[in-house]
ZAMARGU-4260 file (C-alpha; in steps of 0.2 Angstrom, whole numbers, plus 5000, padded with zeros to 4 digits):
<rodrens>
0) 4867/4919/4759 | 4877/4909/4770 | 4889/4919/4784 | 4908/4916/4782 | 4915/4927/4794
5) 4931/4919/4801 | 4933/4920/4819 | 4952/4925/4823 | 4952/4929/4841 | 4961/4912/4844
10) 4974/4924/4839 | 4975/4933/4853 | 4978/4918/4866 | 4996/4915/4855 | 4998/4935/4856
15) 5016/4934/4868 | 5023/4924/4857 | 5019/4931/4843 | 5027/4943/4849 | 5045/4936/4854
20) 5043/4930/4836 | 5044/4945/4831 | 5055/4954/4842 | 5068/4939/4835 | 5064/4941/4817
25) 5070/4959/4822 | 5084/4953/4833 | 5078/4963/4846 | 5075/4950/4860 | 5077/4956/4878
30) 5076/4947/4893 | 5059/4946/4904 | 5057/4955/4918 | 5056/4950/4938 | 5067/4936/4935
35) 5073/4924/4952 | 5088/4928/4960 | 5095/4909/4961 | 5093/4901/4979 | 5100/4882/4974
40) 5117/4878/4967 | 5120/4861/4957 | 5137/4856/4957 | 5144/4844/4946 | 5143/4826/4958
45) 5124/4831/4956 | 5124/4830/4937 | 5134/4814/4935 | 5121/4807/4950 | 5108/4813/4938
50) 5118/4806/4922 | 5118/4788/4931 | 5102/4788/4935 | 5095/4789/4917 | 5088/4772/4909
55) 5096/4777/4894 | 5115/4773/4901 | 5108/4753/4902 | 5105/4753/4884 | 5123/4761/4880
60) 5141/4759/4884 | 5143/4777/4882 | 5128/4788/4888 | 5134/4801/4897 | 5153/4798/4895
65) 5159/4815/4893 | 5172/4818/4878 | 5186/4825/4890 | 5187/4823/4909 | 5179/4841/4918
70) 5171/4845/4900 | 5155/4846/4912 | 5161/4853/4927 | 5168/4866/4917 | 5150/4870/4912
75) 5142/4869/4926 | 5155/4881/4936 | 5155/4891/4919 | 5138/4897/4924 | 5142/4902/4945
80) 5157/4915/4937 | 5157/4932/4941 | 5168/4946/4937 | 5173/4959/4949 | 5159/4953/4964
85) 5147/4953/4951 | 5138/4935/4943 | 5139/4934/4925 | 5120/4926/4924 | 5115/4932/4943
90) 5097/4927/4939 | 5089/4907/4940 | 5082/4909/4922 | 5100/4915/4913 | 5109/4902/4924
95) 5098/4888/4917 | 5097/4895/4901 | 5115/4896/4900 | 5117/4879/4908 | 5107/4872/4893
100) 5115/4882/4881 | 5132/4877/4886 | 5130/4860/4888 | 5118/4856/4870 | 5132/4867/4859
105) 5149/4862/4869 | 5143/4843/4865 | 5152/4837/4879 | 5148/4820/4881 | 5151/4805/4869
110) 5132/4804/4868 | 5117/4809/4875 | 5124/4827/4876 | 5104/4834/4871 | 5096/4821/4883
115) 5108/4825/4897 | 5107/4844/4892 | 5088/4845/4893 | 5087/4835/4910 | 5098/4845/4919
120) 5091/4860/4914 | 5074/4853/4920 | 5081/4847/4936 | 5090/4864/4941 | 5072/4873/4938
125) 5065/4863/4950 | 5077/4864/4961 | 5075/4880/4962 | 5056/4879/4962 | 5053/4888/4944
130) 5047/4871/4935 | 5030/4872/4940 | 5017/4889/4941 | 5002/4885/4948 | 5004/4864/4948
135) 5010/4866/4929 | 5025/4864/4919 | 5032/4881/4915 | 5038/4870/4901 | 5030/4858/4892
140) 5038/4839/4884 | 5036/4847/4866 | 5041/4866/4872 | 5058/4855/4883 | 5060/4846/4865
145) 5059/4863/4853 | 5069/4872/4862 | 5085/4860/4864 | 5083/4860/4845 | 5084/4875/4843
150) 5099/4878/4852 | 5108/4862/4844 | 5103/4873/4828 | 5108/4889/4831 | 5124/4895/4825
155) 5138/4900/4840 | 5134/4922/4836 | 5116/4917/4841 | 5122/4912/4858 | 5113/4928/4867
160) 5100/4931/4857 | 5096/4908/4860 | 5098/4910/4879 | 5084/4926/4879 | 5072/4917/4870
165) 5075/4903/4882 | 5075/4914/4895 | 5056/4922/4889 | 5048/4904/4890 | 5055/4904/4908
170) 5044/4920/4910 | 5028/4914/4904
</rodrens>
């Protein structure tokens, strides 16, 4: 008699997000906890210094030309605005999330928009040392890929519920 017991503990090591899995089949995504007040603030001369600096502008007349002039500086001040001394996304990881968000679903740019979107979001983490944990990505190529697909995908009443999930990766 030949022993078929299956080992499922592999299980376990995918138990978090499992879990946000879950918690967003039941809509009941909440943000993580102790997240990073922000201590870096882009400003819009630094994303078009990043937009020029991609290869991809050499392959393409109109990589990175945005759609309407201040469609991206509007984002990016979109995600400093507070209301009554308050930030409306007073935290690193609901600033980028946001940021990513904003810039993937408001499709500012002729093209490019989820290349662009994706970079600046990678570049803002790092600039506020939350790319890496440890030596790592906090976010790998094909977790930085899913992700701003998802958001492309999502419809415009999943906005909160997008930006937490987001926000969760940022917490692992």
């Amino acid at each position: 008699m030949s022993n078929n017991k299956k080992d499922f503990s592999i299980i376990q090591e995918y138990s978090r997000a499992l879990e946000l899995l879950d918690n967003y089949d039941h809509q009941v995504v909440i943000k993580p906890e102790g997240l990073k007040k922000d201590t870096y603030q882009l400003t819009y001369e630094e994303c078009r210094e990043l937009i020029a600096s991609m290869s991809f502008g050499s392959s393409s007349t109109i990589f990175g030309r945005e759609k309407s002039e201040g469609a991206l500086k509007g984002i990016v001040d979109s995600v400093y605005q507070s209301a009554f001394g308050e930030d409306a996304y007073p935290t690193v990881e609901e600033k980028a999330a946001n940021l990513l968000y904003f810039i993937v679903k408001d499709h500012p740019f002729i093209d490019g928009c989820k290349r662009i979107a994706a970079s600046i979001f990678i570049y803002f983490l790092n600039q506020n040392n939350l790319l890496f944990r440890n030596g790592e990505k906090i976010i790998s190529d094909s977790s930085l890929v899913a992700i701003t697909l998802l958001l492309a995908e999502s419809k415009p009443e999943e906005k909160e519920m997008m930006v937490k999930v987001v926000m969760n990766f940022l917490g692992w």
